[in-house]
Structure formats: C-alpha cells, structure tokens
N, CA, C and O of each residue as an XYZ file, in Angstrom:
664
protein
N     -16.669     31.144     44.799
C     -15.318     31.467     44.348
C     -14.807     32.700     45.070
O     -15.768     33.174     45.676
N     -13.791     33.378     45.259
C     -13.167     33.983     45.882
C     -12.184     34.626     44.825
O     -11.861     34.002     43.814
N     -11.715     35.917     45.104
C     -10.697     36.707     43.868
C     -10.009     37.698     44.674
O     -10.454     38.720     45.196
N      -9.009     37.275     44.677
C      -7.419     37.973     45.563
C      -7.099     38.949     44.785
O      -6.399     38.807     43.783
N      -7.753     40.407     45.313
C      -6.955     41.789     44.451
C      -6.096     42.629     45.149
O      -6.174     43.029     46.311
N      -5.447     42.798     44.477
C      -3.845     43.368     45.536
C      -3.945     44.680     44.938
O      -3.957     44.844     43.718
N      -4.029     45.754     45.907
C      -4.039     47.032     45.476
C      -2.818     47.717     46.117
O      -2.699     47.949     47.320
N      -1.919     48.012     45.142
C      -0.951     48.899     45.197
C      -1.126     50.262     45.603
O      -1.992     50.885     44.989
N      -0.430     50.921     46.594
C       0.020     52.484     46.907
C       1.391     52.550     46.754
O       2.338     51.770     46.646
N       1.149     53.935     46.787
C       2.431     54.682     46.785
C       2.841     55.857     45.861
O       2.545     55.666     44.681
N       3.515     57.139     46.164
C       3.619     57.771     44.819
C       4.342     57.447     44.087
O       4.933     56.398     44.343
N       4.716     58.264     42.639
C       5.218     57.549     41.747
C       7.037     57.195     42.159
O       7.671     57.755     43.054
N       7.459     56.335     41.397
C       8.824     55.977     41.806
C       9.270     55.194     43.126
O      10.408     54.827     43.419
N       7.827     54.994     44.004
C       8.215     54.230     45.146
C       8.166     52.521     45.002
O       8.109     51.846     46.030
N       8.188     51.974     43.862
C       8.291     50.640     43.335
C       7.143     49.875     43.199
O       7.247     48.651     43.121
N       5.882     50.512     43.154
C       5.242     49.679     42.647
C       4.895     48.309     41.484
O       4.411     47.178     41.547
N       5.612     49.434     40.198
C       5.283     48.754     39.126
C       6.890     47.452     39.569
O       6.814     46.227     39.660
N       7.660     47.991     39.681
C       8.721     47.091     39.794
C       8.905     45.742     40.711
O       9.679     44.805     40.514
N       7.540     46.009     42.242
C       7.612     45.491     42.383
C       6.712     43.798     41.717
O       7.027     42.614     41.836
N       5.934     44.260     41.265
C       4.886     43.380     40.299
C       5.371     42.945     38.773
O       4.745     42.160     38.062
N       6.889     43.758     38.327
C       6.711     43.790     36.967
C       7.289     42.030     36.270
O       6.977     41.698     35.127
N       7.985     41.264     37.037
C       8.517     40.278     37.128
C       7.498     39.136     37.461
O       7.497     38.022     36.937
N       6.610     39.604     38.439
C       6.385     38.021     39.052
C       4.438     38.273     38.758
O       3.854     37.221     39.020
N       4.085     38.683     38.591
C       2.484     39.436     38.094
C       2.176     39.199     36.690
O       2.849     39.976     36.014
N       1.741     38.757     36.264
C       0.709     38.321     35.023
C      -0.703     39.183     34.675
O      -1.251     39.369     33.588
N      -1.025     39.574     35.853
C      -2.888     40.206     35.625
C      -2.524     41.611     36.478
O      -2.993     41.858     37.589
N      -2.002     42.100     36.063
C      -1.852     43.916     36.122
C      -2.936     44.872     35.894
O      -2.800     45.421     34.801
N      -3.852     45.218     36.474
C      -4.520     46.424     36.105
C      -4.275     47.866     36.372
O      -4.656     48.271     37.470
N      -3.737     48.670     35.610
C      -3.328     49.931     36.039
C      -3.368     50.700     34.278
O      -3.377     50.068     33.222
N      -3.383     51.901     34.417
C      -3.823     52.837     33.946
C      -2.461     53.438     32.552
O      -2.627     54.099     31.527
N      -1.316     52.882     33.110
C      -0.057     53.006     32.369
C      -0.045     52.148     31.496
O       0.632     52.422     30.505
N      -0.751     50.844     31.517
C      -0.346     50.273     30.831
C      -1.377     50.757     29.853
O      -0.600     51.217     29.018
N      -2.973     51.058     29.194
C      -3.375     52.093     28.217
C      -2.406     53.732     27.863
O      -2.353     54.146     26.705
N      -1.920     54.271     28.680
C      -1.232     55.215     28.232
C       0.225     54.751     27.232
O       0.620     55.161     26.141
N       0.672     53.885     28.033
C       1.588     53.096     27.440
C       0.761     52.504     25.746
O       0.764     53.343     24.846
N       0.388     51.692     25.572
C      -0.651     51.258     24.457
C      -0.614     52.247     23.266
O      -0.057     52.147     22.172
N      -1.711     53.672     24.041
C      -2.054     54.789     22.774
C      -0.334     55.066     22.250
O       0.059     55.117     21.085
N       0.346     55.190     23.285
C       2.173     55.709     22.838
C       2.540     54.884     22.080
O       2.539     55.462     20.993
N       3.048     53.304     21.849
C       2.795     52.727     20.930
C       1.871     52.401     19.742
O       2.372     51.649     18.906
N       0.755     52.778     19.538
C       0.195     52.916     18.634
C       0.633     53.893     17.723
O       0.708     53.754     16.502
N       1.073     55.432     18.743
C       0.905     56.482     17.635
C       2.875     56.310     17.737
O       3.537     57.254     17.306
N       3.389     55.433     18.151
C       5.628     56.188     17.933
C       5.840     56.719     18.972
O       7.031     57.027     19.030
N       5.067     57.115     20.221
C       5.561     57.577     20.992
C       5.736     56.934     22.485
O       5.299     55.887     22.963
N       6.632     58.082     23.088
C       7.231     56.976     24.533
C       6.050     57.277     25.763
O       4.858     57.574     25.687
N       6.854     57.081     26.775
C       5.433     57.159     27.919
C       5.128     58.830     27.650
O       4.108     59.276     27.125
N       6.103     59.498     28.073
C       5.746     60.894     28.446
C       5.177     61.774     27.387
O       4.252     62.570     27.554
N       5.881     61.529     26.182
C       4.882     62.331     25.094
C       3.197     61.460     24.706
O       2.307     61.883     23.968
N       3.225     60.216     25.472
C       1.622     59.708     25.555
C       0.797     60.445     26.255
O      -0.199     61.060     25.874
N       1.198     60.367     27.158
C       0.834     60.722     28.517
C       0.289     62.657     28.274
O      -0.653     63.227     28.824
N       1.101     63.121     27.466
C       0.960     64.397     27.185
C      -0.113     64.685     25.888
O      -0.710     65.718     25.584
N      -0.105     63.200     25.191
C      -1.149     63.922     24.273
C      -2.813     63.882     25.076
O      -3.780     64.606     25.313
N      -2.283     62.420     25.272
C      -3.468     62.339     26.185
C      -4.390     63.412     27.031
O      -5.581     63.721     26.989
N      -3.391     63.779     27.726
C      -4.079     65.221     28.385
C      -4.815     66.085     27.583
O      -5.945     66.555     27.717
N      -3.779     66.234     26.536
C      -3.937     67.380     25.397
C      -5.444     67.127     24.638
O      -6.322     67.946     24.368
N      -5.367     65.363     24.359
C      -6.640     65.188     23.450
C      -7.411     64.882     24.647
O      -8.435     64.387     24.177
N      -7.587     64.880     26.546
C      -8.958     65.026     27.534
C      -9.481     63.806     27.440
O     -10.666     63.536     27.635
N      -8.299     62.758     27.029
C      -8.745     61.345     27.192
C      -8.591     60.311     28.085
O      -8.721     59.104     27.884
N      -8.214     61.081     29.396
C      -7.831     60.381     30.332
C      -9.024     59.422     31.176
O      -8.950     58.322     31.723
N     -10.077     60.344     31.006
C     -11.354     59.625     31.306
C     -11.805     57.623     30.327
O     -12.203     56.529     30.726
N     -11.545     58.014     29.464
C     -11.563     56.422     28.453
C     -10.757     55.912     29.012
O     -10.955     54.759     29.396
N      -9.468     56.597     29.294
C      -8.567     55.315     30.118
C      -8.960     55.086     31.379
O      -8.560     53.972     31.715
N      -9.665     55.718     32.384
C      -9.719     55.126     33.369
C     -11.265     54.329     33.322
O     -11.663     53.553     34.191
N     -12.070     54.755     31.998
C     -13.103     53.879     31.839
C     -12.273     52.277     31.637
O     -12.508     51.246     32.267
N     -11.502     52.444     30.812
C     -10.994     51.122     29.875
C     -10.223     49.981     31.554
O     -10.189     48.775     31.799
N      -9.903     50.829     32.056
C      -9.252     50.311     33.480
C     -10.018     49.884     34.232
O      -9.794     48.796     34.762
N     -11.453     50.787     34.587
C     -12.649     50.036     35.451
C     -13.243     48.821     34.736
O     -13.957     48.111     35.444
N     -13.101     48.505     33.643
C     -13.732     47.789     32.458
C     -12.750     46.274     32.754
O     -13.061     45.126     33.072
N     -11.822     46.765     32.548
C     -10.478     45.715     32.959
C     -11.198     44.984     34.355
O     -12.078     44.125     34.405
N     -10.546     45.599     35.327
C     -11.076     45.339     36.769
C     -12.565     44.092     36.902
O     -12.576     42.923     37.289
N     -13.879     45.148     36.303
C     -15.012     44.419     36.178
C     -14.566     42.988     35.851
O     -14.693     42.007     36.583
N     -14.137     43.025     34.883
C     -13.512     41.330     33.902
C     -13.153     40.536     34.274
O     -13.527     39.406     33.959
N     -12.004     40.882     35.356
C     -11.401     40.263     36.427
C     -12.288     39.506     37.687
O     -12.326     38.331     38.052
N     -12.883     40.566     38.106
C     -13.998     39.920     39.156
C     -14.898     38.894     38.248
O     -14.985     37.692     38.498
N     -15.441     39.435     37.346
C     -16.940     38.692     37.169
C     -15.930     37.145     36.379
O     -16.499     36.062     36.246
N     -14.992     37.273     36.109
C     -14.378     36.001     35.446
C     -13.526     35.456     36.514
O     -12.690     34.734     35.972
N     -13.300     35.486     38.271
C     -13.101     34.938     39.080
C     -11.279     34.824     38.965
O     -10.700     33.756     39.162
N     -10.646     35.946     38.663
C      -8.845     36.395     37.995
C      -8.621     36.583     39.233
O      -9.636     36.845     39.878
N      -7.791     36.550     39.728
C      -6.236     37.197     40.721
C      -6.202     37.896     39.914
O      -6.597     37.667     38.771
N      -5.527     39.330     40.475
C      -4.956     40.762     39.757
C      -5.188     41.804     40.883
O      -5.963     42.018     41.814
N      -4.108     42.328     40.297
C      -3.180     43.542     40.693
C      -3.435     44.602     40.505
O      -3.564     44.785     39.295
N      -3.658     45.848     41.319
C      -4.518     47.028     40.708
C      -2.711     48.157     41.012
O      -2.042     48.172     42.045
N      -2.514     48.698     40.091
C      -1.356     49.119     40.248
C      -1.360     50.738     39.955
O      -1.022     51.103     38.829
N      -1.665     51.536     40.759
C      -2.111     52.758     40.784
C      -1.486     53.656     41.948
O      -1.336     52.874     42.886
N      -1.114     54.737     42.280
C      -0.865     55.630     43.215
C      -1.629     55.010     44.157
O      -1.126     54.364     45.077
N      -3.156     55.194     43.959
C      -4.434     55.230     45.096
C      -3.574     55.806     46.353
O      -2.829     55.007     46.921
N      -3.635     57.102     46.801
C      -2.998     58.388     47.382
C      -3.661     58.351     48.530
O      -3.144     58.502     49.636
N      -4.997     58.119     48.275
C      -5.466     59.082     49.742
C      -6.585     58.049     50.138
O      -7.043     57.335     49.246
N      -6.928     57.961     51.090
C      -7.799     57.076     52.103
C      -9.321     57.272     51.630
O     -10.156     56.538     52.158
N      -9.731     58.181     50.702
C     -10.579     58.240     50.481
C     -11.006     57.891     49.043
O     -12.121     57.577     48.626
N      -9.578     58.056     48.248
C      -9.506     57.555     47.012
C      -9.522     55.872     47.171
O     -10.078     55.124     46.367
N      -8.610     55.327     48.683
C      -8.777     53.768     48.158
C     -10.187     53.146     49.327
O     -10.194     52.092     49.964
N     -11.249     54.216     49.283
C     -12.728     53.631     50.304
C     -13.321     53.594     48.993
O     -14.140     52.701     48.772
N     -13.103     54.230     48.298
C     -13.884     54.747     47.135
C     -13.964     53.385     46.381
O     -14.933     52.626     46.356
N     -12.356     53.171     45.569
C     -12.027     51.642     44.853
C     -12.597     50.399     45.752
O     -13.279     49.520     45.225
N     -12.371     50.389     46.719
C     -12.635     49.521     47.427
C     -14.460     48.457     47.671
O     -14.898     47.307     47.701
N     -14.959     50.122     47.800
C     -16.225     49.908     47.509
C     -16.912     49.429     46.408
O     -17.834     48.616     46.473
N     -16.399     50.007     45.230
C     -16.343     49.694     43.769
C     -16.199     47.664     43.798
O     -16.822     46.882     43.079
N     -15.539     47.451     44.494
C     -14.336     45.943     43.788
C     -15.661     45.131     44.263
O     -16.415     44.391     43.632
N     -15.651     45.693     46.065
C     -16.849     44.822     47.147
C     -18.116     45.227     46.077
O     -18.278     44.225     45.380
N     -18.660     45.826     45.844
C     -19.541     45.814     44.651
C     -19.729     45.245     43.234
O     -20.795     45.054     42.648
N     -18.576     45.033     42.837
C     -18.656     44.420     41.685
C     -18.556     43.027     42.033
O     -19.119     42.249     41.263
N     -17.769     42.399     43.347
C     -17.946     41.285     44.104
C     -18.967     40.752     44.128
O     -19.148     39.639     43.633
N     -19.873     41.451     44.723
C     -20.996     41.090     44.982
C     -22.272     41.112     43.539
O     -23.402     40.627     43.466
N     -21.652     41.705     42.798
C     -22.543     41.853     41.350
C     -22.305     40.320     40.810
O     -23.391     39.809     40.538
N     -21.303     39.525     40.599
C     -20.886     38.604     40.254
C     -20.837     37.239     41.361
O     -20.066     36.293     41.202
N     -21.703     37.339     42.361
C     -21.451     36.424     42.864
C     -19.764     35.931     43.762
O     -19.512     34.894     44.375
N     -18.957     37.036     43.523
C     -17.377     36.621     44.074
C     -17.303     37.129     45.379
O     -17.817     38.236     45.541
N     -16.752     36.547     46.414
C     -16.061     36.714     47.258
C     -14.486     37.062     46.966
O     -13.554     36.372     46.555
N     -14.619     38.706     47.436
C     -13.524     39.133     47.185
C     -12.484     39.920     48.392
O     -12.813     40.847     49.132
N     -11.189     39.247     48.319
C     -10.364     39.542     48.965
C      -9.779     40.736     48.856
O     -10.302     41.287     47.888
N      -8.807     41.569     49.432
C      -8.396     43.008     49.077
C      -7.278     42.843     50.375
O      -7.338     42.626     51.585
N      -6.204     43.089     49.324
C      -4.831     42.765     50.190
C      -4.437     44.032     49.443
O      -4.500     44.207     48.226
N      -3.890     45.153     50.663
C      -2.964     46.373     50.126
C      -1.753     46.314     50.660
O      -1.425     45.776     51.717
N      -0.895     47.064     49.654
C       0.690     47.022     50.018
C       0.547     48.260     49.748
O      -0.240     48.860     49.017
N       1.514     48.633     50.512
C       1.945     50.605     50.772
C       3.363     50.516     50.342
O       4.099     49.634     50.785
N       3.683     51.231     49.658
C       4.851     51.363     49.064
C       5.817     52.915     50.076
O       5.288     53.893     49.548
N       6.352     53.207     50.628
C       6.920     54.133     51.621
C       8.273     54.358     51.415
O       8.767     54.819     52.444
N       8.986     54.244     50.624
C      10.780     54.413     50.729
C      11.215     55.778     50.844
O      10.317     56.426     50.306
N      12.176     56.636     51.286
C      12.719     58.085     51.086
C      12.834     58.477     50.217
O      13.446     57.998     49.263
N      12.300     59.431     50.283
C      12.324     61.014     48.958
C      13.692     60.453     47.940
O      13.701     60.131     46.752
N      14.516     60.487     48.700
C      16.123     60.702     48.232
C      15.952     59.231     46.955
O      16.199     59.095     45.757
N      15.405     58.370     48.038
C      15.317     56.313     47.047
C      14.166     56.854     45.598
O      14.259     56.327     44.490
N      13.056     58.063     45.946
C      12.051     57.995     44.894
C      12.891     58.416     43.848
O      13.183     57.757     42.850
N      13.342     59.797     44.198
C      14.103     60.681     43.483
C      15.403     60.213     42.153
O      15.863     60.699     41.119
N      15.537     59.220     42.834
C      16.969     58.324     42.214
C      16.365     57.269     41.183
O      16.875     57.049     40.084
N      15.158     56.609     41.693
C      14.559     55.641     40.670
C      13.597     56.707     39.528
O      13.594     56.403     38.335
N      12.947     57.731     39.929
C      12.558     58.261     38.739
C      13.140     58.853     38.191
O      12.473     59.389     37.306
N      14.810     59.308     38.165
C      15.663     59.787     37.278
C      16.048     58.634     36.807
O      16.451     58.788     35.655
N      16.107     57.656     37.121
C      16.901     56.297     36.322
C      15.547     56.179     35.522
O      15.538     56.679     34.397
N      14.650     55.700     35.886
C      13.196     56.088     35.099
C      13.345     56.618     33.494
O      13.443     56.098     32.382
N      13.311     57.670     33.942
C      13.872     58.700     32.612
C      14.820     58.120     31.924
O      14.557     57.601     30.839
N      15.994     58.116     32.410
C      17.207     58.184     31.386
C      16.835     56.593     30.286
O      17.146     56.328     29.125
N      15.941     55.715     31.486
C      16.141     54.026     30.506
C      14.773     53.708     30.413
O      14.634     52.508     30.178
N      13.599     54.385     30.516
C      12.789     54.382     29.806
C      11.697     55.539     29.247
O      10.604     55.212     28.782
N      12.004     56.492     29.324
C      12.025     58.299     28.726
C      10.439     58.223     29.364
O       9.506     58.525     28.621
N      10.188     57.819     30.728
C       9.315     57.833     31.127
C       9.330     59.023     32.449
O       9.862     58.657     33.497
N       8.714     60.503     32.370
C       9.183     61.345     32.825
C       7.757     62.222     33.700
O       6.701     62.617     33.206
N       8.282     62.317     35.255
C       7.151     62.537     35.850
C       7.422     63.796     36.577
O       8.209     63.776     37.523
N       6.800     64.955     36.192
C       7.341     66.273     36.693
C       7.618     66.517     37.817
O       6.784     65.955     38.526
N       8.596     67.245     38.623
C       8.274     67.273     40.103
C       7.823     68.244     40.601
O       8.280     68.620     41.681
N       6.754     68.968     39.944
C       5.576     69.667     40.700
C       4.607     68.217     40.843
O       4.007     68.268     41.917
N       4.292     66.975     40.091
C       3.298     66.529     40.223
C       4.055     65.130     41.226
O       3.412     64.256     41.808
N       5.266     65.245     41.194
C       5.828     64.467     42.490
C       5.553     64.757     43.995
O       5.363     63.976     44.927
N       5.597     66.373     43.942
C       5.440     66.778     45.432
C       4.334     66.886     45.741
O       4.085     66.676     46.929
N       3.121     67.280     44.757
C       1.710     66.909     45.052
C       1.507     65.659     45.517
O       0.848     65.448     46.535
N       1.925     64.954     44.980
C       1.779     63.333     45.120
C       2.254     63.086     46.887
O       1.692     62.367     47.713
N       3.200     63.767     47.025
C       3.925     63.238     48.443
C       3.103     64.385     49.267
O       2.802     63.928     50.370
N       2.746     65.423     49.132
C       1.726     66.047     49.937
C       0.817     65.081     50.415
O       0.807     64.733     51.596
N      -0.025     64.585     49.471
C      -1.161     63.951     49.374
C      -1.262     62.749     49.968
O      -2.292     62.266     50.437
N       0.040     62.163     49.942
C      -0.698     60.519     49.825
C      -0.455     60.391     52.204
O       0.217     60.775     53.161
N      -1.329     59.769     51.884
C      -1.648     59.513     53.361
C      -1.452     57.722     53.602
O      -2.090     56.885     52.963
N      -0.499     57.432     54.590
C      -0.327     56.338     54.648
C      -1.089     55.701     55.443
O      -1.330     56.081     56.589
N      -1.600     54.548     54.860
C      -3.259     53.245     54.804
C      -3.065     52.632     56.492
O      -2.085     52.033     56.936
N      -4.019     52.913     57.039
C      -4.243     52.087     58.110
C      -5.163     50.929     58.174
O      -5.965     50.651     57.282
N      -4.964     50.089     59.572
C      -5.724     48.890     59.246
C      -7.209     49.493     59.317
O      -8.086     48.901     58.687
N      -7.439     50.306     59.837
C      -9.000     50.459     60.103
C      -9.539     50.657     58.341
O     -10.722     50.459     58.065
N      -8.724     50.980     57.464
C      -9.682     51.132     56.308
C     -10.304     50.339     55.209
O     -10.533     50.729     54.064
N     -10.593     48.923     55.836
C     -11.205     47.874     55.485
C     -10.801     46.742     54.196
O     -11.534     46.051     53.489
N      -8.927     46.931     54.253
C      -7.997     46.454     53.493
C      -8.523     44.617     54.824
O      -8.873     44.616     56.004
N      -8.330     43.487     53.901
C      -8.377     42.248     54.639
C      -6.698     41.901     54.813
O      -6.373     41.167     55.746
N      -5.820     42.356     54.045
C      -4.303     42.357     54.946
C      -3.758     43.472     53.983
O      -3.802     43.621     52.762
N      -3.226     44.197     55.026
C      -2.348     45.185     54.715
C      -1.036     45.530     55.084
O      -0.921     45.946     56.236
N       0.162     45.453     54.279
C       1.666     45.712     54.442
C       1.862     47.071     53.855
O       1.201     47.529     52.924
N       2.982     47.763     54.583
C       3.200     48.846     54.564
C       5.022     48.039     54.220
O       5.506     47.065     54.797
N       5.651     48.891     53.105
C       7.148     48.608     52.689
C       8.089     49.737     52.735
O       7.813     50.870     52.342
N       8.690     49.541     53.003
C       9.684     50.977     52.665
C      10.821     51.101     52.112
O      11.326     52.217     51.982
C-alpha cells in the first residue's frame, strides 16, 4: 500500500489552511486541538491558544498530532499535515519521522510538499481579515520571527514532488 502525505509550509497567513479547508477531509495540524480545548472551555482560537501556553500544554498537543499522523500511516489514509514546518531542518526532521513510521507499518509513503510564498503586504491583509472574522489573532512579533525563519524548501530535501506557490 502506499500513503500520499502532503506537507504544508509557509508562515502563518500565507494560505495554507485555506488552501485545504474546502477540498481536504484528513487534516493533521495542531490548530485544529487548540481549536478543540477553545471549544470545550467558550473560548476562541486566541484566548485557546493563550491558555494553552499558560497551562505548558502545548507538548500534549503536539503529542496528540504525532498520534494523529501515526494513525494515518499505519491505517494506509491520504492526509494533510498542515503546519508552518519553517525551516529545512524542521521538515528533515518530520520527514524522517513519516519515512519511519512508513516503514514501521509496512507503507510506502509518498511526501508531496507545497510552499506557500505570497507578499508580506497579501500575509498581512489575510491575517487581519483573520482576526476581524474569526478572532483568530497572531502577534506580529511572532509573524516576523516566522518570516525570519522560514527558509524556502528545495528539491534536494527529499520532498518526492515539491511546489512552491505564491
């Protein structure tokens, strides 16, 4: 069997989730538990997102996310890993992880990345619309870290097809 995982880049506001949020069924990403605890307890993304920090539980969510992932492979799913993954070393890292859990389960696994790339000015505009229509609010000290950081994916880094969007 074989399992097609599409790993999303990009920092926040460059369309990831949007571009998956329509036509994607098997989503794995980390918002959607932050999202979850916020509904559980009344609250929206950003005051989740903040307790979270507050209660140092960010680790369970990204357990609950590798947990997800595993599920996917060893049950032979298509899915979508929908995450920043920033830096070339953050997506050798996942990567290795997936080809490992691939291989734990018997799957032949595919790894198709899309780079998400649009202008500051295009991020800037969708994460204020962000905010206003879904009070989902991403600071911009941790925006410009993000755009410091993220290093755009070349073919050499062992993606089996990789698109770059802008």
């Amino acid at each position: 069997m074989s399992v097609k995982i599409t790993i999303l880049m990009g920092i926040s506001g460059s369309g990831k989730s949007t571009f998956v949020k329509d036509t994607v069924q098997n989503i794995c990403s980390t918002d959607k538990f932050v999202e979850e605890i916020g509904s559980e307890r009344g609250l929206n993304y950003s005051e989740s997102f903040e307790f979270i920090q507050a209660q140092n539980k960010f680790g369970e969510i990204t357990k609950r996310f590798y947990n997800e992932i595993e599920d996917n492979i060893k049950n032979g799913n298509d899915f979508v890993i929908d995450r920043t993954n920033l830096t070339k070393e953050s997506r050798a890292s996942l990567m290795r992880e997936l080809r490992l859990m691939g291989d734990l389960y018997k799957q032949e696994v595919f790894i198709e990345g899309i780079a998400f790339n649009p202008d500051l000015v295009t991020i800037m505009y969708r994460l204020e619309k962000r905010v206003n229509e879904e009070h989902k609010e991403i600071p911009e000290d941790v925006i410009a870290r993000q755009v410091e950081a993220f290093e755009i994916p070349t073919d050499d880094e062992g993606f089996d097809v990789l698109v770059i969007r802008k």
